[in-house]
py3Dmol code that shows the C-alpha trace and the ligand (Angstrom):
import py3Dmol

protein = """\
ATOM      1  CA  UNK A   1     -26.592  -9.468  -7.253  1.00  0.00           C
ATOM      2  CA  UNK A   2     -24.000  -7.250  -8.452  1.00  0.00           C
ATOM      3  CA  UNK A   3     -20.528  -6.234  -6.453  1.00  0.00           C
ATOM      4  CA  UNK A   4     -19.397  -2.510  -7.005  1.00  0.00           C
ATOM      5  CA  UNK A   5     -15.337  -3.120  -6.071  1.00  0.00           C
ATOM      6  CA  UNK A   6     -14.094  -0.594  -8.915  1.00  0.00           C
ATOM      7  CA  UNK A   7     -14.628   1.088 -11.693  1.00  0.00           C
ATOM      8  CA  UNK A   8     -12.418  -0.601 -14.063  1.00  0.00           C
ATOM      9  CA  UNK A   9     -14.066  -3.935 -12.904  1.00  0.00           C
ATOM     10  CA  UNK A  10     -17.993  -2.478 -13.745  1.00  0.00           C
ATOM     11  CA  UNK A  11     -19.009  -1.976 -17.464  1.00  0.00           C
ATOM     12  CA  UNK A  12     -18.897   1.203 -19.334  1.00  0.00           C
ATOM     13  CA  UNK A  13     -22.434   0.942 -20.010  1.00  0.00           C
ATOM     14  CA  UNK A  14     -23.468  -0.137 -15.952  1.00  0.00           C
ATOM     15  CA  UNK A  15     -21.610   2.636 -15.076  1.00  0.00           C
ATOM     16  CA  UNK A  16     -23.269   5.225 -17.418  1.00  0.00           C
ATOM     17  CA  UNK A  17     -26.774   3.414 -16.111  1.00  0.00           C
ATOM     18  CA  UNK A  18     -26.264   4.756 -13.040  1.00  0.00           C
ATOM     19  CA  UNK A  19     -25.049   8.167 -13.586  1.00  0.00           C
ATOM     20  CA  UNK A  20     -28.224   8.498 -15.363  1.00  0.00           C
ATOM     21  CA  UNK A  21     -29.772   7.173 -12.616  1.00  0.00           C
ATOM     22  CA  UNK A  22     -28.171   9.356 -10.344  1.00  0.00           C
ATOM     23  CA  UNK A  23     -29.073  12.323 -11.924  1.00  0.00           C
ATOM     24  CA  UNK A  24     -32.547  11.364 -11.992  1.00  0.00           C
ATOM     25  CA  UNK A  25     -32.609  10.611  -7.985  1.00  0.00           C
ATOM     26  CA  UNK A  26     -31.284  14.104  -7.570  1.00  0.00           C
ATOM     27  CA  UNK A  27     -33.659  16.139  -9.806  1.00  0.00           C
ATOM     28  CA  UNK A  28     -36.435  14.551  -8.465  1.00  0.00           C
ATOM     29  CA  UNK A  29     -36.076  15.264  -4.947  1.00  0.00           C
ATOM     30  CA  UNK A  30     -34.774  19.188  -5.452  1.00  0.00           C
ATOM     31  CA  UNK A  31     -35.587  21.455  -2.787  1.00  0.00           C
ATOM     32  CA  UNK A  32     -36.807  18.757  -0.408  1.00  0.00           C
ATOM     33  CA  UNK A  33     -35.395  18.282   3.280  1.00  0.00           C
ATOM     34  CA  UNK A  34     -32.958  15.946   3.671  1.00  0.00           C
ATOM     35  CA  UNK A  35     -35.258  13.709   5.985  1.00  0.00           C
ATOM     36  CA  UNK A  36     -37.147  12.734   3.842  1.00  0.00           C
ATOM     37  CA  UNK A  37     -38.312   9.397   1.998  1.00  0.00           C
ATOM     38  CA  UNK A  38     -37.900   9.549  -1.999  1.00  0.00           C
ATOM     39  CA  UNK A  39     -41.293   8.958  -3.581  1.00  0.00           C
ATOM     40  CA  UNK A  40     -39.593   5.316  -4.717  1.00  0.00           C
ATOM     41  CA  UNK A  41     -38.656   3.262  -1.808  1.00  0.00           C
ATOM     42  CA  UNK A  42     -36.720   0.450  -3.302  1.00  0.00           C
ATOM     43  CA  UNK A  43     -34.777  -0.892  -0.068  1.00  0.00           C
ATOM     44  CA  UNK A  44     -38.086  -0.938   1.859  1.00  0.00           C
ATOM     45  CA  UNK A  45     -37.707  -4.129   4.392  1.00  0.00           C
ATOM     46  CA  UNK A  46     -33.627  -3.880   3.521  1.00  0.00           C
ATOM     47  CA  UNK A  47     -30.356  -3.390   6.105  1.00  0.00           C
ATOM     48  CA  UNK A  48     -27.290  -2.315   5.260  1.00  0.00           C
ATOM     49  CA  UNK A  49     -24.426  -2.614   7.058  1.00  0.00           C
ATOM     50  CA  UNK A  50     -21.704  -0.242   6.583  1.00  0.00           C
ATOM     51  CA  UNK A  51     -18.351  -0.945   8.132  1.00  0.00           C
ATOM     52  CA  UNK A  52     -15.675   1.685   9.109  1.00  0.00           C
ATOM     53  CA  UNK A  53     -11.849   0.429   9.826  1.00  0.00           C
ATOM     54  CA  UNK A  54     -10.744   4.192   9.055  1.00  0.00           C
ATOM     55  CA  UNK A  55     -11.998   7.327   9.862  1.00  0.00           C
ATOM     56  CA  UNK A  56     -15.098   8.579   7.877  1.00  0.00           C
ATOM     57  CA  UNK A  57     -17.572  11.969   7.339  1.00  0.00           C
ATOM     58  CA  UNK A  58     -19.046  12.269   3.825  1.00  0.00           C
ATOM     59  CA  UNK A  59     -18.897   8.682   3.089  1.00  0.00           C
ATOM     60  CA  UNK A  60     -20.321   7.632   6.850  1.00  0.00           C
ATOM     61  CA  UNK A  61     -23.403  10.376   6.317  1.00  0.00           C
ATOM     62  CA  UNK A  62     -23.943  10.034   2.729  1.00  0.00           C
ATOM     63  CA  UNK A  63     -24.540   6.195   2.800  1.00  0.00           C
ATOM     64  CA  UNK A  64     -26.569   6.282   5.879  1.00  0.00           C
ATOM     65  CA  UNK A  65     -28.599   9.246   4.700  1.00  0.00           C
ATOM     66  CA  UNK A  66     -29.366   7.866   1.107  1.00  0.00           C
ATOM     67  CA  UNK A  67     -29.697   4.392   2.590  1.00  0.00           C
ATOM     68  CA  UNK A  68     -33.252   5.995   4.578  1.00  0.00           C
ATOM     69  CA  UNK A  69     -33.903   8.306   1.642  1.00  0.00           C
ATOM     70  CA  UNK A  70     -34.314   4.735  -0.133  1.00  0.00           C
ATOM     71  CA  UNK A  71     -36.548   3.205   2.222  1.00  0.00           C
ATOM     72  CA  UNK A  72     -33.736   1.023   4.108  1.00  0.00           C
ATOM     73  CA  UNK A  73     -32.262   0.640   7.497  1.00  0.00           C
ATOM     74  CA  UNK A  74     -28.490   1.149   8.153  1.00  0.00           C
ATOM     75  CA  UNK A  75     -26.175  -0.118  11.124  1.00  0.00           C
ATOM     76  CA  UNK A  76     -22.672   1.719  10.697  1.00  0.00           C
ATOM     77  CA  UNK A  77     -19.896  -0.490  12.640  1.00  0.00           C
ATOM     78  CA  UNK A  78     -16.661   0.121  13.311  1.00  0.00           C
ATOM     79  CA  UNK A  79     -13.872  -2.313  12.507  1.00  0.00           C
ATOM     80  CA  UNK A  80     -12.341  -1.759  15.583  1.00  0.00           C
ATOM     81  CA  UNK A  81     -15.236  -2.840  17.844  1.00  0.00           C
ATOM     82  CA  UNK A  82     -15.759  -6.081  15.744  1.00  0.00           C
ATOM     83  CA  UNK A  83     -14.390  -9.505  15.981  1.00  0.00           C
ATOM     84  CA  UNK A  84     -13.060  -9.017  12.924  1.00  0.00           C
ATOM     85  CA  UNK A  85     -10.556  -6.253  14.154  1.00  0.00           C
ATOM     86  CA  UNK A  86      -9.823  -9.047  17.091  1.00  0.00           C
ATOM     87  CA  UNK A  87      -8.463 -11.586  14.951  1.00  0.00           C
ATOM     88  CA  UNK A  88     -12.082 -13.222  13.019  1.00  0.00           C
ATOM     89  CA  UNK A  89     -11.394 -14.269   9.652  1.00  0.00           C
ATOM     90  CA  UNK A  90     -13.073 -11.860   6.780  1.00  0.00           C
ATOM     91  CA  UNK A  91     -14.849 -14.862   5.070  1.00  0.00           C
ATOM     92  CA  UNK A  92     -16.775 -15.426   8.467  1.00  0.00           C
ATOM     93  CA  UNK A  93     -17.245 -11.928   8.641  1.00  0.00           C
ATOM     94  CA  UNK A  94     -18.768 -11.765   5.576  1.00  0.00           C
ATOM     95  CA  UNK A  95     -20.795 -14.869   5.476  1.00  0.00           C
ATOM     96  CA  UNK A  96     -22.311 -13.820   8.957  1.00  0.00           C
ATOM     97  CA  UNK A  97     -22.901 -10.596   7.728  1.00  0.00           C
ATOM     98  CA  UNK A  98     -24.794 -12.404   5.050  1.00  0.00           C
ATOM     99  CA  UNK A  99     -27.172 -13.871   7.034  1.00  0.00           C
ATOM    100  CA  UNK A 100     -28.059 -10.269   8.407  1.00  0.00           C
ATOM    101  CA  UNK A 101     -28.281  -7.802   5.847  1.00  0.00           C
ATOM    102  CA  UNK A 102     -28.682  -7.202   2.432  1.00  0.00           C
ATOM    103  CA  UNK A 103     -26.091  -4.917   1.530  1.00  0.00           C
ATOM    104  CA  UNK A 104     -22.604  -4.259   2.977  1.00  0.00           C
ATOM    105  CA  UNK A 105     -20.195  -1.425   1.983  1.00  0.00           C
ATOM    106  CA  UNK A 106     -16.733  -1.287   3.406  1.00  0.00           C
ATOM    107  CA  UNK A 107     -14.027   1.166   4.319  1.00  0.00           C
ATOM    108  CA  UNK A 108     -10.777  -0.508   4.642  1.00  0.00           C
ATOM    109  CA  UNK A 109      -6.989  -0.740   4.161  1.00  0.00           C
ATOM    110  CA  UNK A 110      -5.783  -3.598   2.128  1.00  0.00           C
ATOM    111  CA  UNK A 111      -7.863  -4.470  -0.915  1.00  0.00           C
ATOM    112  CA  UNK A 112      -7.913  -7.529  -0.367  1.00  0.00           C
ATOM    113  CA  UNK A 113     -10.045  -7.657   2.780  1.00  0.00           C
ATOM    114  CA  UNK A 114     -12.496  -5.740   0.535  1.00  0.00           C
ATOM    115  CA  UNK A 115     -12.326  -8.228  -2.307  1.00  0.00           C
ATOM    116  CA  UNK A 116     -12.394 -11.713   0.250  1.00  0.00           C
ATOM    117  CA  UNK A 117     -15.484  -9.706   1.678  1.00  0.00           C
ATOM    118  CA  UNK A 118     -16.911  -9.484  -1.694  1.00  0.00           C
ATOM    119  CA  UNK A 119     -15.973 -13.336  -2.680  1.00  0.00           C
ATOM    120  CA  UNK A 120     -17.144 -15.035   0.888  1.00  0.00           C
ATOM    121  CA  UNK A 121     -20.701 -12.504   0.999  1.00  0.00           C
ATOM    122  CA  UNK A 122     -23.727 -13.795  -0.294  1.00  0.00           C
ATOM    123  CA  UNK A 123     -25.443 -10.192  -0.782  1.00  0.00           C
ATOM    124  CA  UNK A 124     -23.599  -7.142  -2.497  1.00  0.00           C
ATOM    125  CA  UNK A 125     -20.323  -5.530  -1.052  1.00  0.00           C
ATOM    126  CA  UNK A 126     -19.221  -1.650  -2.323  1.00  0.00           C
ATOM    127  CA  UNK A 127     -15.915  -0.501  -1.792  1.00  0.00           C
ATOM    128  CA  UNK A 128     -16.176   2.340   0.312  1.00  0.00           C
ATOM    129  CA  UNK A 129     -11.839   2.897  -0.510  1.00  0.00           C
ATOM    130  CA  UNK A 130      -9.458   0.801  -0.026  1.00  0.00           C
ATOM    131  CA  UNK A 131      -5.379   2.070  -0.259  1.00  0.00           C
ATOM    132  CA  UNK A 132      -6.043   1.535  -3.731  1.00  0.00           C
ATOM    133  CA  UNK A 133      -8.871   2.830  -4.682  1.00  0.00           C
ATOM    134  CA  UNK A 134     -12.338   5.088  -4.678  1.00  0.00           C
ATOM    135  CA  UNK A 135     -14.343   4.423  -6.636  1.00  0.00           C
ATOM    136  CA  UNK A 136     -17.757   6.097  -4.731  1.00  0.00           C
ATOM    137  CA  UNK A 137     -15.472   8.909  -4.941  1.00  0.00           C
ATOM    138  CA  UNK A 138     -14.960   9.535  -8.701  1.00  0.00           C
ATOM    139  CA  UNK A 139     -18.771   8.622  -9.953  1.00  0.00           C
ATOM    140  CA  UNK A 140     -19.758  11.620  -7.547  1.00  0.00           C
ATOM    141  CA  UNK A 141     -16.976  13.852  -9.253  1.00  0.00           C
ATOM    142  CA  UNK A 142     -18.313  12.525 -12.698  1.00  0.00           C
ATOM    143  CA  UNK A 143     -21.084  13.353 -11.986  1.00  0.00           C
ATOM    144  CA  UNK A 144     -20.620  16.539 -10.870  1.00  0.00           C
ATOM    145  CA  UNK A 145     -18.903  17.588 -13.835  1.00  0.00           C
ATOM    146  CA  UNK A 146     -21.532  16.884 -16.145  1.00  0.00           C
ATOM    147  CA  UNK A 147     -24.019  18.593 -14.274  1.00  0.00           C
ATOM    148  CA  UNK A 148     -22.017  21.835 -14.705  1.00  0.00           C
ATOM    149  CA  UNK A 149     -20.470  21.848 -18.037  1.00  0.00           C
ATOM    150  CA  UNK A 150     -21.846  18.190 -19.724  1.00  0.00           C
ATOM    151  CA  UNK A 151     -20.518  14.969 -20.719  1.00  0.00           C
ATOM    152  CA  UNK A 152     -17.214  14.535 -19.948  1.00  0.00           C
ATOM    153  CA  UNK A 153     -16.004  12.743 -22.632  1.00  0.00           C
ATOM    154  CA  UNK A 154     -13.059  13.777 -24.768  1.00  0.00           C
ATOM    155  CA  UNK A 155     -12.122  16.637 -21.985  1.00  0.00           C
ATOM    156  CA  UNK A 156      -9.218  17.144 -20.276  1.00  0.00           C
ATOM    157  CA  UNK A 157      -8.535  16.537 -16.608  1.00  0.00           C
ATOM    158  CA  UNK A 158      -5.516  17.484 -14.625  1.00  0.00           C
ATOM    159  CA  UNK A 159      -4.604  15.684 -11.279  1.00  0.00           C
ATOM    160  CA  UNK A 160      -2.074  18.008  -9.402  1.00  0.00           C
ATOM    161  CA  UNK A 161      -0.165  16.165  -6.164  1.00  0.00           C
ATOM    162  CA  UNK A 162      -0.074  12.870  -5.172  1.00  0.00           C
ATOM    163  CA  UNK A 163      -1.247   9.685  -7.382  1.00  0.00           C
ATOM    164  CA  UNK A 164      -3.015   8.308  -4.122  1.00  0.00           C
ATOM    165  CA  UNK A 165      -6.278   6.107  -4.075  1.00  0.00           C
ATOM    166  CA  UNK A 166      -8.878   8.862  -5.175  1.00  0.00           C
ATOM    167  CA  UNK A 167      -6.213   9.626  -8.577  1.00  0.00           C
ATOM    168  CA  UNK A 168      -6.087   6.036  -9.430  1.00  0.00           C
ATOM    169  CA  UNK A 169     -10.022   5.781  -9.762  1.00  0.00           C
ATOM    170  CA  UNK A 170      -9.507   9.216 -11.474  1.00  0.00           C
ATOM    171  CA  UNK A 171      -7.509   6.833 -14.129  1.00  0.00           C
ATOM    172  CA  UNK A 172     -10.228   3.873 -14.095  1.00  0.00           C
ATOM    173  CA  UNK A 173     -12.796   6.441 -14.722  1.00  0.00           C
ATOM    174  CA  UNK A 174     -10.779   7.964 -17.820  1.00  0.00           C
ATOM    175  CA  UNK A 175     -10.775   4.516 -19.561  1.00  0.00           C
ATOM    176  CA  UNK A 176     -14.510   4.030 -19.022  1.00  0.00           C
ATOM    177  CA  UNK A 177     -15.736   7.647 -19.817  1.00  0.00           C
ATOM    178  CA  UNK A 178     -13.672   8.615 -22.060  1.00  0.00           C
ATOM    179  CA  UNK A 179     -11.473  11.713 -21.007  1.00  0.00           C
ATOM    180  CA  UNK A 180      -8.141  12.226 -21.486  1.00  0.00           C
ATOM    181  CA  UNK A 181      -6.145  12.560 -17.517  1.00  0.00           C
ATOM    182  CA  UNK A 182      -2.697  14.302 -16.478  1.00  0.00           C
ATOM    183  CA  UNK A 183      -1.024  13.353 -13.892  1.00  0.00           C
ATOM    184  CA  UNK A 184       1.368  16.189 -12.300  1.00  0.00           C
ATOM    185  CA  UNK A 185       3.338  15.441  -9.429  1.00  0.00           C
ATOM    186  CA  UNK A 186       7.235  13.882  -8.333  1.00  0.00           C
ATOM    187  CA  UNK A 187       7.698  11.005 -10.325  1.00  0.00           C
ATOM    188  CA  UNK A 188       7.531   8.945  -6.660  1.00  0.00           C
ATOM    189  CA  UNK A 189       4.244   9.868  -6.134  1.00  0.00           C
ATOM    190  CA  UNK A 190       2.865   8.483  -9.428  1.00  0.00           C
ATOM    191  CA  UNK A 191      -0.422   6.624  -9.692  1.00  0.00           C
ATOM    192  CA  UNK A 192      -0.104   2.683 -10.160  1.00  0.00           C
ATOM    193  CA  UNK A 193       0.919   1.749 -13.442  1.00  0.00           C
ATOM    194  CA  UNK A 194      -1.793  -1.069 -13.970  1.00  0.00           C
ATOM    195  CA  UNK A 195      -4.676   1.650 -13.746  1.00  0.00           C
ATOM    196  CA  UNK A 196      -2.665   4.185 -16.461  1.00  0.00           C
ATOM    197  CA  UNK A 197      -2.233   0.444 -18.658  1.00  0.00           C
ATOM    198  CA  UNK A 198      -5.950   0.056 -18.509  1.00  0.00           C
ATOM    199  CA  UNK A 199      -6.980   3.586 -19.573  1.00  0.00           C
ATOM    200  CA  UNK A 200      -4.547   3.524 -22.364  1.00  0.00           C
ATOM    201  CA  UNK A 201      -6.246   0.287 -23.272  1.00  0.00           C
ATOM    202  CA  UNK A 202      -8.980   2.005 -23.895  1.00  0.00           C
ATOM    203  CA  UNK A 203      -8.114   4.278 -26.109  1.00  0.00           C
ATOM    204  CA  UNK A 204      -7.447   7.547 -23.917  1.00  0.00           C
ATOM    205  CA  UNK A 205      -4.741   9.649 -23.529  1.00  0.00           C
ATOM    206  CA  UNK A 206      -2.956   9.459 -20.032  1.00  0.00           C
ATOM    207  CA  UNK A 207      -0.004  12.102 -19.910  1.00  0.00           C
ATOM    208  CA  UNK A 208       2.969  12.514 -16.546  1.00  0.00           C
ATOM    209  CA  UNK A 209       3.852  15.762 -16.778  1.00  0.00           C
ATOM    210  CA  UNK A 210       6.386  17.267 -14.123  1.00  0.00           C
ATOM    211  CA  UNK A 211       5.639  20.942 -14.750  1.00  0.00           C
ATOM    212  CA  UNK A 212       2.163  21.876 -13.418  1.00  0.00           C
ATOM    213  CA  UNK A 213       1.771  24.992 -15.347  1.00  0.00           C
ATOM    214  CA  UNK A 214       2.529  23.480 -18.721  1.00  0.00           C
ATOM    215  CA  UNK A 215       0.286  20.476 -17.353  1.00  0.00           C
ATOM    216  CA  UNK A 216      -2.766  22.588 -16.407  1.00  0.00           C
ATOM    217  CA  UNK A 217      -2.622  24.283 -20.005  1.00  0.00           C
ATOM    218  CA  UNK A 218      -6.079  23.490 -21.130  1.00  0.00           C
ATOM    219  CA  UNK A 219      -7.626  21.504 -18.739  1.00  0.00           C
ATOM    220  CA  UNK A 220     -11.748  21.041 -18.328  1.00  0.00           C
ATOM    221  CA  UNK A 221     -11.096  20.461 -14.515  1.00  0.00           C
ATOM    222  CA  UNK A 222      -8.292  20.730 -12.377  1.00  0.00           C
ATOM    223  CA  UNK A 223      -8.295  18.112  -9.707  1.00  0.00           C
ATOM    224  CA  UNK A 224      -6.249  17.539  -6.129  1.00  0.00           C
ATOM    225  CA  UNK A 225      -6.364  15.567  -2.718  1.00  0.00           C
ATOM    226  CA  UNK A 226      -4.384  15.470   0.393  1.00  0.00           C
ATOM    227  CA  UNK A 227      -0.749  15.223   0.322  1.00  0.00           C
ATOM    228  CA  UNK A 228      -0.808  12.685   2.974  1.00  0.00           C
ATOM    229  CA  UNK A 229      -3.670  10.001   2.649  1.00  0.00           C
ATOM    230  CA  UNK A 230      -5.180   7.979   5.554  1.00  0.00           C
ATOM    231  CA  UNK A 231      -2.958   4.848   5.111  1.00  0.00           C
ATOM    232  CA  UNK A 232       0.379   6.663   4.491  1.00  0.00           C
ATOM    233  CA  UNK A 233       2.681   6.478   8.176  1.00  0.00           C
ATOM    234  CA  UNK A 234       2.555  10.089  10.303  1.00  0.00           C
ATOM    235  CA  UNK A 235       6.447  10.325   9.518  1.00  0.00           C
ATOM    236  CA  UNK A 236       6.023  10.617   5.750  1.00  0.00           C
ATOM    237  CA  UNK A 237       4.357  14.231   5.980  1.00  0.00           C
ATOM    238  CA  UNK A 238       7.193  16.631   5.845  1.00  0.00           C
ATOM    239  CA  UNK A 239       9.084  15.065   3.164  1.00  0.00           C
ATOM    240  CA  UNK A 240       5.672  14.469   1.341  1.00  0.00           C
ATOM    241  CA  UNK A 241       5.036  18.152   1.655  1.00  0.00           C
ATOM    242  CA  UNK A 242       8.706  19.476   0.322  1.00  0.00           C
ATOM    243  CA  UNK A 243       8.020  17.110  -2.424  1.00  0.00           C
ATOM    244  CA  UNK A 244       4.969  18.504  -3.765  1.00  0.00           C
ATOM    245  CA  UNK A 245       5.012  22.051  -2.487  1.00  0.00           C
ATOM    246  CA  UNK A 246       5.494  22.954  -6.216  1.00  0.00           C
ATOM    247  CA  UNK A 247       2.171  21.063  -6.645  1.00  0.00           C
ATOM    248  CA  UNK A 248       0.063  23.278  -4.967  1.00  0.00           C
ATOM    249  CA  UNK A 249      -3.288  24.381  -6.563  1.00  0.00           C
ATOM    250  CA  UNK A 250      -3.272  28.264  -6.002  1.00  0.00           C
ATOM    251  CA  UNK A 251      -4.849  30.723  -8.388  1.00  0.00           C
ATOM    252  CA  UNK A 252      -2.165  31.158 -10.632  1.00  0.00           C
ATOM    253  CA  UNK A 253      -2.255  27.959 -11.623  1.00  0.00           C
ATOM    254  CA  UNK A 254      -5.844  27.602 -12.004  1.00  0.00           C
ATOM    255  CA  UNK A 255      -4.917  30.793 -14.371  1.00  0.00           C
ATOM    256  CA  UNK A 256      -3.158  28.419 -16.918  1.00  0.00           C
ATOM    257  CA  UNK A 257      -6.387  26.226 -17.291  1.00  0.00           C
ATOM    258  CA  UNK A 258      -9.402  26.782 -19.734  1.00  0.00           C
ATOM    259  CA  UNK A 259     -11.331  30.038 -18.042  1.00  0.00           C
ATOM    260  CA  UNK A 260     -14.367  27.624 -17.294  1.00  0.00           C
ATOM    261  CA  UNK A 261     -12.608  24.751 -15.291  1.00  0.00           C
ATOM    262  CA  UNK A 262     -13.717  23.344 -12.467  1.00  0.00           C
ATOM    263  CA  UNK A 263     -11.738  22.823  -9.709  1.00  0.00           C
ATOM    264  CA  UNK A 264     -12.406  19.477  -7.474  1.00  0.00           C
ATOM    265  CA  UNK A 265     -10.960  17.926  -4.238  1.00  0.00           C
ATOM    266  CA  UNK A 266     -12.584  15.337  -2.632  1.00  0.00           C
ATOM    267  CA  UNK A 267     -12.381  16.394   1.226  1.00  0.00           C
ATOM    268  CA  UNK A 268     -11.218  16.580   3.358  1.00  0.00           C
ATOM    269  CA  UNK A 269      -8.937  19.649   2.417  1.00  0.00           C
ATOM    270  CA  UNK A 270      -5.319  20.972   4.262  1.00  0.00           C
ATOM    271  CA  UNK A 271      -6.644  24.078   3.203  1.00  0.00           C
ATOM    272  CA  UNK A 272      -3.227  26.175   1.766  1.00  0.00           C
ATOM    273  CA  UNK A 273      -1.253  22.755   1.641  1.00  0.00           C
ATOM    274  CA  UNK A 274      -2.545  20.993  -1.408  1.00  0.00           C
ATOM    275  CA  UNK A 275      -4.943  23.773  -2.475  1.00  0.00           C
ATOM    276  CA  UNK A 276      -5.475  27.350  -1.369  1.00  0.00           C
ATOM    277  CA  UNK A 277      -8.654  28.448   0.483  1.00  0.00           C
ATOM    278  CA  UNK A 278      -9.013  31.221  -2.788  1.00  0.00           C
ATOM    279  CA  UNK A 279      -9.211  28.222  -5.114  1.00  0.00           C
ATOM    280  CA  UNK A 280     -11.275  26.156  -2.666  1.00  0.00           C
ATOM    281  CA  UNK A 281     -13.902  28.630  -1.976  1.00  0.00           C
ATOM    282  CA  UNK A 282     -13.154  30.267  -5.560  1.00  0.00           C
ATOM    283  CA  UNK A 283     -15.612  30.714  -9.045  1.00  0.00           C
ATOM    284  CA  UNK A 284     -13.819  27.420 -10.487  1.00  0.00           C
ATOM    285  CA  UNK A 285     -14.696  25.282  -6.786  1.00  0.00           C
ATOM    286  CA  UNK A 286     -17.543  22.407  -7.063  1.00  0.00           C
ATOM    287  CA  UNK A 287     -16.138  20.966  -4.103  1.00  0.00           C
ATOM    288  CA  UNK A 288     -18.893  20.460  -1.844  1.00  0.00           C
ATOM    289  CA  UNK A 289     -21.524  19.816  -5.201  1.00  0.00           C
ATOM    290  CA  UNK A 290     -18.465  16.815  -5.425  1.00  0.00           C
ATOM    291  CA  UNK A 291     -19.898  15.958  -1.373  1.00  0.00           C
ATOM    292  CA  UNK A 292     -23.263  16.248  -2.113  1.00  0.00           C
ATOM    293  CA  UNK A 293     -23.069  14.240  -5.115  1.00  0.00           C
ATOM    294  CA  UNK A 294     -21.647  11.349  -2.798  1.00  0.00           C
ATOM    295  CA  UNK A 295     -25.517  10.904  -1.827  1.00  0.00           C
ATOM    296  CA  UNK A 296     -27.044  10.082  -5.171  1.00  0.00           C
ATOM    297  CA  UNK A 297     -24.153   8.187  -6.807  1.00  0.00           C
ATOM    298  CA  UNK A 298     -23.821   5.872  -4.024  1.00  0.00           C
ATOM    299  CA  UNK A 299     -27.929   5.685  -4.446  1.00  0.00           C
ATOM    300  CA  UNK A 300     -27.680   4.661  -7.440  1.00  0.00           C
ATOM    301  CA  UNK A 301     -24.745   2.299  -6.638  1.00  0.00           C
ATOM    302  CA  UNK A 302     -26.827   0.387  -4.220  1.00  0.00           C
ATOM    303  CA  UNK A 303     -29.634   0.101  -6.560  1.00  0.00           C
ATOM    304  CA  UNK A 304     -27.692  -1.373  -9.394  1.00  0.00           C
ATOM    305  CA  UNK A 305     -25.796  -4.159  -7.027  1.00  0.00           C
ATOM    306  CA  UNK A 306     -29.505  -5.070  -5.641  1.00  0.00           C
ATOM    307  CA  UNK A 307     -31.297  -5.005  -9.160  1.00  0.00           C
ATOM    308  CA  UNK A 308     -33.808  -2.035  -8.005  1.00  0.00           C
TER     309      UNK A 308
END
"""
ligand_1 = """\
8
CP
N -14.104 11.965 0.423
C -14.329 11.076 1.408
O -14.345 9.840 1.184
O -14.617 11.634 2.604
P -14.656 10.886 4.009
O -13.269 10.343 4.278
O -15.096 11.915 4.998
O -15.648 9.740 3.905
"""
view = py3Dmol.view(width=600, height=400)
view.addModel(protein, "pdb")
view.setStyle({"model": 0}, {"cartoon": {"style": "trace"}})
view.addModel(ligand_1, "xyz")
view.setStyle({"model": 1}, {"stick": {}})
view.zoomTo()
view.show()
């Protein structure tokens, strides 16, 4: 029984397992509907409960869908209409849980209801975010850039805005793939210094870079999210917008990067805040490959933590 909490916390080599795996989940059901079954029905007899204390679309969908692709059964709750959003401790949550299903991923706030969920559960628990991090996230986008243009070792990756959640598993990922990772952005908005340590731990290159056109010089994929994230307070949004206005990812600076980057975002867009509709629906845009992708990563997830 394996947890998936992060990708820093998962091997190099687990991680590249399911990629692979991924990949192979993808290719082999091309061109059928979405309904139905994959040939190989690992979580045949299994539930999995998915759990929702902030809102949800690709993440909601893509787990339930892959989930029945898989063979299994899902129940999606919401946080809100549990005991645990009236006061029940997370341990009980989780060890009840336990005695139900076989699988529980979780969206959430703090990380450390996610990682109490994981230490008091007795069958797997996937981070579905936290404030801190994505992981789901980033082994869709890594996987969506090697389908396009190969491994993604040894590129370059630019992350224009705000060093939110989805940037810091941008930095994880760097360490255990093996890219090299820009951040550009106000030097308040920078991603936590503990994932950039453990990156340059292993060996890659993690730059801050205040100018965005000098920063995107280069780049194998320029990458961007919302300027205001789920868990930042209503009354930060105009001064987060002043502050990275200069941010924005428009077609002049997608110019600056290498003529075949990619351009991701992880949805869902402020279309012409953080990125401009040309760029989103432009040549360089994989960003709904990136939503797509959210299906057979998070397969592949589930079938590492079980052992299938
Ligand atoms: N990218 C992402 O996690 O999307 P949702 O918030 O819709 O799940």
């Amino acid at each position: 029984m394996m947890n998936f909490l992060d990708i820093h916390t998962t091997s190099a080599a687990d991680l590249r397992s399911m990629m692979n795996s991924a990949h192979a989940m993808k290719t082999a059901r091309k061109d059928r509907p979405k309904g139905t079954p994959d040939d190989d029905q690992p979580l045949s007899g299994r539930m999995v409960a998915l759990i929702f204390e902030k809102p949800s679309t690709r993440t909601r969908v893509s787990f339930d869908v892959g989930v029945r692709q898989l063979g299994g059964q899902t129940m999606v709750l919401s946080g809100k209409e549990m005991q645990l959003g009236h006061g029940e401790t997370i341990a009980d949550t989780a060890r009840v849980l336990s005695r139900y299903v076989d699988l529980i991923m979780i969206r959430t706030f703090e990380e450390q209801t996610l990682l109490e969920m994981a230490e008091y559960a007795t069958v797997p628990v996937i981070n579905g975010l936290t404030n801190r991090s994505h992981p789901c996230q980033i082994m869709a986008d890594v996987m969506t850039y090697e389908e396009h243009r190969g491994p993604i070792a040894g590129k370059k990756v630019v992350w224009a805005g705000d060093g939110n959640n989805v940037c810091t598993s941008f930095i994880h990922a760097a360490g255990q793939f093996g890219f090299d990772f820009t951040f550009t952005g106000p030097e308040t908005l920078e991603p936590e210094a503990t994932a950039i340590r453990f990156a340059r731990e292993k060996g890659v290159r993690i730059t801050m870079d205040r100018d965005p056109a000098h920063a995107v010089q280069g780049a194998d994929l320029v990458v961007t999210d919302t300027w205001v994230s789920m868990h930042d307070p209503e009354s930060a949004k105009e001064r987060r917008h002043n502050q990275l206005r200069g941010y924005q990812v428009n077609e002049t600076l997608m110019a600056q990067a290498k003529p075949d980057a990619l351009f991701m975002h992880c949805l869902p867009a402020h279309r012409n805040d953080e990125a401009t509709s040309a760029v989103m629906d432009g040549p360089h845009s994989v960003v709904f490959d990136e939503a797509e992708n959210r299906l057979h990563a998070q397969k592949a997830v589930m079938r590492w933590c079980l052992g299938l």
